[in-house]
Structure formats: C-alpha cells, structure tokens
NUVEXSE-738884 format. One record per residue (C-alpha): x, y, z; residue in one letter. Coordinates in steps of 0.05 Angstrom, whole numbers, padded with zeros to 5 digits, always signed. Each point is the difference from the previous one (the first is absolute). Layout:
<pts>
XYZA/...
</pts>
This chain:
<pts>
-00202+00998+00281X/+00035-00055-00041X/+00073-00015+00012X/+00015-00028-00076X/-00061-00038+00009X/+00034-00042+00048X/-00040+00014+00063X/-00059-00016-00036X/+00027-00068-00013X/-00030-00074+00042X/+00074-00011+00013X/+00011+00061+00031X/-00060+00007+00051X/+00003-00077+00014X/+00081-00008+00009X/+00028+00063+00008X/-00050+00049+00020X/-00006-00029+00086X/+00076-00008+00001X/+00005+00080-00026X/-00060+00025+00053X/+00042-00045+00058X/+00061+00035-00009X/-00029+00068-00008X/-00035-00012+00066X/+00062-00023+00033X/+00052+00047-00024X/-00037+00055+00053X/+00046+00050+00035X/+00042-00050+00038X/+00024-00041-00063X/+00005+00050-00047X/+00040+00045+00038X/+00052-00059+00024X/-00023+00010+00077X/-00031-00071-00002X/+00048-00036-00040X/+00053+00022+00047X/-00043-00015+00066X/-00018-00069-00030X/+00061-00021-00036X/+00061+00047-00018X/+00006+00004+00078X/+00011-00077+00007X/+00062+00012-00041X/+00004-00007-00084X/-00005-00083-00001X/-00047+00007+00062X/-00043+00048-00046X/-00003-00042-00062X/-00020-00061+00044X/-00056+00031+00036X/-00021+00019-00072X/-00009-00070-00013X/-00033-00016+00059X/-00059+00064-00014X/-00001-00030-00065X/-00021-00072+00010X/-00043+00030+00051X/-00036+00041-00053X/-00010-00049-00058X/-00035-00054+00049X/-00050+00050+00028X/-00008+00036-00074X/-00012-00072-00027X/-00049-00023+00053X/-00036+00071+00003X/-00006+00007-00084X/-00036-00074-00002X/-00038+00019+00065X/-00032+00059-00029X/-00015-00030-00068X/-00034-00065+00016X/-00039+00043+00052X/-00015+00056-00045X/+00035+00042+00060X/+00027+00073-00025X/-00006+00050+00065X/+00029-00029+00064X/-00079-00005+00030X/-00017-00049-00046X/+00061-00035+00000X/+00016-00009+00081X/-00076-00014+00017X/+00014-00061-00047X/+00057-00019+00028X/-00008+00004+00069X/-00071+00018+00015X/-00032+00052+00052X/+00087+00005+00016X/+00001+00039-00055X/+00005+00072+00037X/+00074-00023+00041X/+00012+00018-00076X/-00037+00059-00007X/+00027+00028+00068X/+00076-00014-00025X/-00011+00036-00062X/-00020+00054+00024X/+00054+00005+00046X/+00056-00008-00050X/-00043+00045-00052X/+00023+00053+00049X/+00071-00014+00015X/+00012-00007-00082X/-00028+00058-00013X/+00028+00038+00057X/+00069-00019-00033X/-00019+00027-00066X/-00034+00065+00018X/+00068+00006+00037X/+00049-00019-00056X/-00051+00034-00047X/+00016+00069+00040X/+00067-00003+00008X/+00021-00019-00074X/-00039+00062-00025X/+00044+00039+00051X/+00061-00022-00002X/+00012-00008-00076X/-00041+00068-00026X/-00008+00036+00070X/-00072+00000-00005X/-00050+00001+00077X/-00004-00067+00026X/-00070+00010-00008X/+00004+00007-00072X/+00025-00074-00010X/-00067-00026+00056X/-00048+00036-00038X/+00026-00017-00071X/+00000-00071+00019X/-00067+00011+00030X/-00022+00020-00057X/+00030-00046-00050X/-00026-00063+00044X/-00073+00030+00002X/+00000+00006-00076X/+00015-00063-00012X/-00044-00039+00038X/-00062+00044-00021X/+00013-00009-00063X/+00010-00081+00014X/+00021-00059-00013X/+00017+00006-00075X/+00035+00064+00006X/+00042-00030+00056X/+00023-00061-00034X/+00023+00039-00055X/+00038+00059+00047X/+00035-00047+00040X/+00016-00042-00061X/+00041+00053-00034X/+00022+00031+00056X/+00039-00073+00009X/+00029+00009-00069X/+00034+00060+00028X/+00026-00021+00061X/+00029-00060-00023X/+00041+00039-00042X/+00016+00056+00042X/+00013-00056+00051X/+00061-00038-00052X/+00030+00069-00019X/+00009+00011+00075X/+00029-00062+00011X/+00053+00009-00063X/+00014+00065+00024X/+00017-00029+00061X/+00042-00047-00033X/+00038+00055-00047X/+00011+00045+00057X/+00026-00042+00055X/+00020-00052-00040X/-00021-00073+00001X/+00055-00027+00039X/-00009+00041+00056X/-00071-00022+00008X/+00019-00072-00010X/+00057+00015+00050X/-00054-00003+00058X/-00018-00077-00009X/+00060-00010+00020X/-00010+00038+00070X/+00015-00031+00066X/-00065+00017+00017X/-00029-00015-00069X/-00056-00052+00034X/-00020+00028+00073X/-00055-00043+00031X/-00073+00015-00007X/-00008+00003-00070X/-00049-00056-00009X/-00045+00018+00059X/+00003+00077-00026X/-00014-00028-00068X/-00064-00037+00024X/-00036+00062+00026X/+00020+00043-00059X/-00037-00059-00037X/-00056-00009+00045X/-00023+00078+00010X/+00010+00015-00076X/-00036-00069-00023X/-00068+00046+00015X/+00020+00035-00073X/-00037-00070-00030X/-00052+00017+00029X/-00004+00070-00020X/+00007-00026-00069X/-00067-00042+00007X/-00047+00050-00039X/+00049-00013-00065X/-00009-00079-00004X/-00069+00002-00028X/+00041-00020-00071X/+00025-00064+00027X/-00040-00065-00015X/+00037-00051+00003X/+00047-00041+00057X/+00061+00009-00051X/-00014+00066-00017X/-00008+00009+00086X/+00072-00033+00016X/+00044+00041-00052X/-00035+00061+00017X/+00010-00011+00067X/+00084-00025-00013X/+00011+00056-00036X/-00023+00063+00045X/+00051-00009+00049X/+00054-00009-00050X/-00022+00073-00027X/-00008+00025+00071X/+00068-00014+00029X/+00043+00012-00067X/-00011+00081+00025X/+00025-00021+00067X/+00063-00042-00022X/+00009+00060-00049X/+00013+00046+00066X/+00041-00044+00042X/+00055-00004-00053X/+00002+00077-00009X/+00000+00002+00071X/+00057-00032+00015X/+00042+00048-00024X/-00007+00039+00057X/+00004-00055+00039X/-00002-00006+00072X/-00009+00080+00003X/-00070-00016-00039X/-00024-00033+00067X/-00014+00066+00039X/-00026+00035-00053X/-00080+00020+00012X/-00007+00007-00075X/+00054-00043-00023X/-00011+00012-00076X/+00023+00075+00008X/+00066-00033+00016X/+00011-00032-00063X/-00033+00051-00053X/+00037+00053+00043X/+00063-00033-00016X/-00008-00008-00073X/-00019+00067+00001X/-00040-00002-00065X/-00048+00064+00007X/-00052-00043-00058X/+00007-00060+00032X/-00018+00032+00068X/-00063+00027-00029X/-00015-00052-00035X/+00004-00052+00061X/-00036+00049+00048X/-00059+00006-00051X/-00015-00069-00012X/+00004-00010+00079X/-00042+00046+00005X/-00045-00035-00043X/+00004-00070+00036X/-00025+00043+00054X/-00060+00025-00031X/-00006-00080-00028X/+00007-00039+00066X/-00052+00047+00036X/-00047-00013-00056X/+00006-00074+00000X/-00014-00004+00075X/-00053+00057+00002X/-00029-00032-00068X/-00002-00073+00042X/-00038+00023+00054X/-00055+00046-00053X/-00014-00079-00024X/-00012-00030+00060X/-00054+00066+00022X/-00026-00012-00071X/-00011-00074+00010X/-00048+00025+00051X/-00040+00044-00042X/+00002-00063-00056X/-00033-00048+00051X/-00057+00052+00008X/-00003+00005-00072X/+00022+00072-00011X/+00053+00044-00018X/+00045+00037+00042X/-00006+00067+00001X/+00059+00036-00026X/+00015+00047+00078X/-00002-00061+00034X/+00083-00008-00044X/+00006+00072+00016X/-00012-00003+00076X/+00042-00064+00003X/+00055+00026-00027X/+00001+00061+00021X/-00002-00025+00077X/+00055-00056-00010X/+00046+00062-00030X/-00015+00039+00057X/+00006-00049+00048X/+00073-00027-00036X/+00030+00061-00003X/-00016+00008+00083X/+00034-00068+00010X/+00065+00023-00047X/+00018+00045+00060X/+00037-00064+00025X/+00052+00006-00052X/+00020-00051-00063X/+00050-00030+00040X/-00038-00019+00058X/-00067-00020-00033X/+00046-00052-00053X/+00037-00031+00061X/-00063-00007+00054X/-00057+00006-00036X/+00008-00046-00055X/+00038-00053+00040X/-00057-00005+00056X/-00055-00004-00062X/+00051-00063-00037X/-00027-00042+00062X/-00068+00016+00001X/-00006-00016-00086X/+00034-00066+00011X/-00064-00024+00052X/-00053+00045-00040X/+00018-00025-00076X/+00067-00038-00014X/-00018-00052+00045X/-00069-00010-00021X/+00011+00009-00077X/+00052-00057+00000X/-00046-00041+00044X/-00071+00009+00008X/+00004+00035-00076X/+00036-00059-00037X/-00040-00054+00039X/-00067+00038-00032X/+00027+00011-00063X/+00007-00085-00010X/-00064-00010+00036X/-00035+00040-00048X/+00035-00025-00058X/-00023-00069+00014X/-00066+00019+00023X/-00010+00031-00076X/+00035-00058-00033X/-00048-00045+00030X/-00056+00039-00009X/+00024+00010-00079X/+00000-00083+00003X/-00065-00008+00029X/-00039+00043-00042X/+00033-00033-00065X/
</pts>
C-alpha cells in the first residue's frame, strides 16, 4: 500500500516514519481519550499543563536522540540487542519492566477499546476486546511492513480528526472562553514539572518500541533529526487535546473519559463517530507496537540459532498478553493511568533514561573514536 508514493520515500522512513510509530504507540487509551492528559497536566491547571508539556518534551528529544544514534552505530533494532549492548548481562531489569508496563498499556486499551464500542454504538463490551484482539493479531502476523504502513495512515487520520476537534471546540465554546482559563487563580497549581517528568519518563519506552523501524537510518545526521523530530510529532496530538479541553475546564478534571466531555458538548453526531473510530484505532495501533516489540526480541532468539520463528509462537504470544490485559483492565482506566503508570515512570528512569543519557552517550563517542582511529590506522 502506497500513500501517493510517499511512504515509499528515504525521507519518509528515515525522518518521519519513527516519529509517526512513537506517537501511535503513545497515544494508547490514556492519551487518546484525555484521561492522561488531564492526570498529567490539565489537572495542574491550564499554564501548569502547557509547562509540564515542555518539561515531557525536552525529556523525550534527549532520550529519542541518544536512543536513535545508539541503535544505529550498534546495528541495535529489538530492545535484546540493543540493552545487552548497552548495559550488558543488566539487560533483563529491562526486559522485566517491559513486560510489566506491556500489561498495564494494554490493560488501558482493551478497556477504552470496550467501552468506546459501547458507549457510542451500544455494541457488548466484548465486541470492542475481541475486535481489537483481532485487529492487533493481524497486524503483527502479517509484520513489520504491513504495520509501518497501518499505523502510518492511520496518523494521517487522526491528526486531522484531532484539528477538527480542536476548531470545533473553538467554534462552539468560543475562543475566549478557553483563553479565559489562563487567566485562572489557579491557572499554575504546583506539581506540574514533577508530573511532567514521569509522563516523560514512562512514555519515553515508545523509542524503544520504535527500534525495529530504524534499520533506514545510516548516518549520525540522519540519527539526530530523526530522533528531534518524533517527539515533536508525538506531543502535537497531546497539545491538540489540552486546548479542547479546556473548555470544560476545571469540570474536565473528574471526568474518567474526559474526551466524552468535550465531543458531548459540541454535540456533532459525525464528529463523535468519527473521533471514537480513530480511537479506536490507536487502540488497535499501540497494542501492536508493544506486542510487535516484544515478537522481535523472541525472534532475535530464534536469529542467534540461525532459524526462523515459527509463525504460533506470535499467535500464542499475543493471544496470552490479550488475555492476560484484559484480566488486569478489571482495575478500571482511572486507577491503572494514576498508579500504575506513575509507579512504572520511576522504575524507566533507573532501567533506560538514566543509562541512555549516560552509559549510552559515553559508548556512542567511545566507539566513534575507536572507528576513527582504526579508519586512520589502516590508511
């Protein structure tokens, strides 16, 4: 599938193509139905919100930066390959954390991915979990290619589905009254940068996810904008939300799904349907990316032993991980967002953010020298 050629393009898959699988992967049930926007910023108040923005953003584009030269001067695309490089036999603290959050993500979207299918066309809760299900194990059957290319388009749609919400917002509640709000008393209430920190931290795993797409990169240059630009596409979604969200503002706060809010109050029947569709597509696209992840890093197994890996081992995986998510989701959105991700933001910091930025940039000089002086001694 071709998208006007485009996708097909060196420019795409090397600059745009990471930054495009990042967001997908972090949009998840949390973000794209407002729950973690508000938990992590809208809560903090609307200049609070927009601050710890800034602060999740600078976290992502040092950690996409250091992790997109990483990989490529190590040749590192599944998280095996590319932790066992960077901090040895430590490697599986890693491992062990992924897994964890694997779970909680997914547990959100099977969640989210029920309850949209009920509550906008009245369909079984179960309908949404197994249409997910099944949309997740398609895709990462199928592979890699057919991935990029879903979760490419699919970006294409929410970004604009995404702006028309936002205008919509804007036409229907006007916008002075959501400029109104950074004016608030209570416009800036403390906690905002710590709160932004751990929404950076826990969500900085989506560069990793994105490993198996950065075979197209070869150079440093190439590794640097690459990895400036993913976050930049990755948050734009999330800044998208927070204005449109403040119309509602600080009602929004309590809301479990605070997105209903806002399209319920514009009270555009297409735009509903619209917005709940392409959610539920993140859905499908953030469990793939995860699920997809840990397929490469079983495969890289079967590679070392020089053999393929057979095609039920995907099956069982995902199957299991589904199983085991939807389990978990009994917790409720709310709950899982505001515990579960905040205990994991402190365990990513120590497991990757610390060592990428560290141990990670201190190899990646090393080894530049080391080949520049090899590249001088042989000539």
């Amino acid at each position: 599938m071709k998208f006007l050629g485009f996708q097909e393009s060196q420019f795409f898959r090397k600059y745009l193509l990471p930054g495009i699988i990042a967001q997908s992967v972090a949009i998840a049930g949390g973000y794209g139905t407002g729950r973690e926007i508000v938990e992590y910023f809208v809560k903090y108040g609307p200049v609070g919100g927009l601050l710890g923005i800034i602060v999740t953003f600078v976290i992502w584009e040092i950690i996409a930066i250091a992790t997109f030269e990483f990989a490529r001067l190590f040749k590192a695309y599944n998280y095996r390959d590319f932790f066992s490089k960077l901090v040895g036999k430590f490697w599986i603290l890693f491992d062990i954390s992924y897994w964890v959050l694997l779970l909680l993500v997914l547990a959100v979207c099977v969640s989210a991915a029920g309850s949209i299918l009920q509550a906008t066309f009245g369909l079984n809760y179960y309908i949404g979990v197994i249409g997910m299900a099944i949309g997740i194990g398609i895709l990462v059957i199928i592979g890699k290619e057919a991935i990029e290319h879903a979760l490419s388009v699919w970006t294409y749609v929410l970004y604009v589905v995404y702006i028309i919400t936002m205008i919509a917002a804007f036409v229907t509640f006007g916008g002075s009254t959501i400029f109104k709000t950074f004016g608030l008393e209570k416009a800036i209430l403390p906690g905002w940068a710590l709160s932004g920190f751990k929404y950076g931290l826990y969500n900085s795993v989506t560069f990793i996810i994105v490993l198996f797409s950065l075979n197209y990169i070869e150079t440093r240059k190439e590794a640097i904008v690459s990895g400036a630009i993913a976050p930049v596409i990755t948050i734009v979604p999330a800044i998208v939300l927070i204005f449109a969200m403040l119309a509602k503002y600080p009602g929004v706060v309590k809301e479990t799904t605070p997105i209903t809010l806002i399209l319920n109050s514009i009270n555009s029947k297409p735009l509903i349907a619209a917005f709940e569709i392409t959610l539920f597509g993140t859905l499908i696209e953030t469990g793939t990316g995860f699920i997809f992840t840990l397929h490469e890093r079983v495969a890289s197994i079967y590679e070392g032993k020089k053999t393929k890996m057979p095609r039920q081992i995907s099956v069982i995986i995902t199957v299991g991980i589904l199983v085991a998510a939807i389990l978990i989701a009994k917790f409720g959105l709310i709950a899982l967002i505001a515990k579960g991700y905040g205990t994991i933001s402190w365990v990513f910091l120590l497991v990757y953010a610390i060592p990428i930025v560290s141990i990670g940039v201190w190899r990646i000089f090393k080894e530049e020298k080391r080949k520049h002086f090899k590249e001088a001694s042989s000539s």
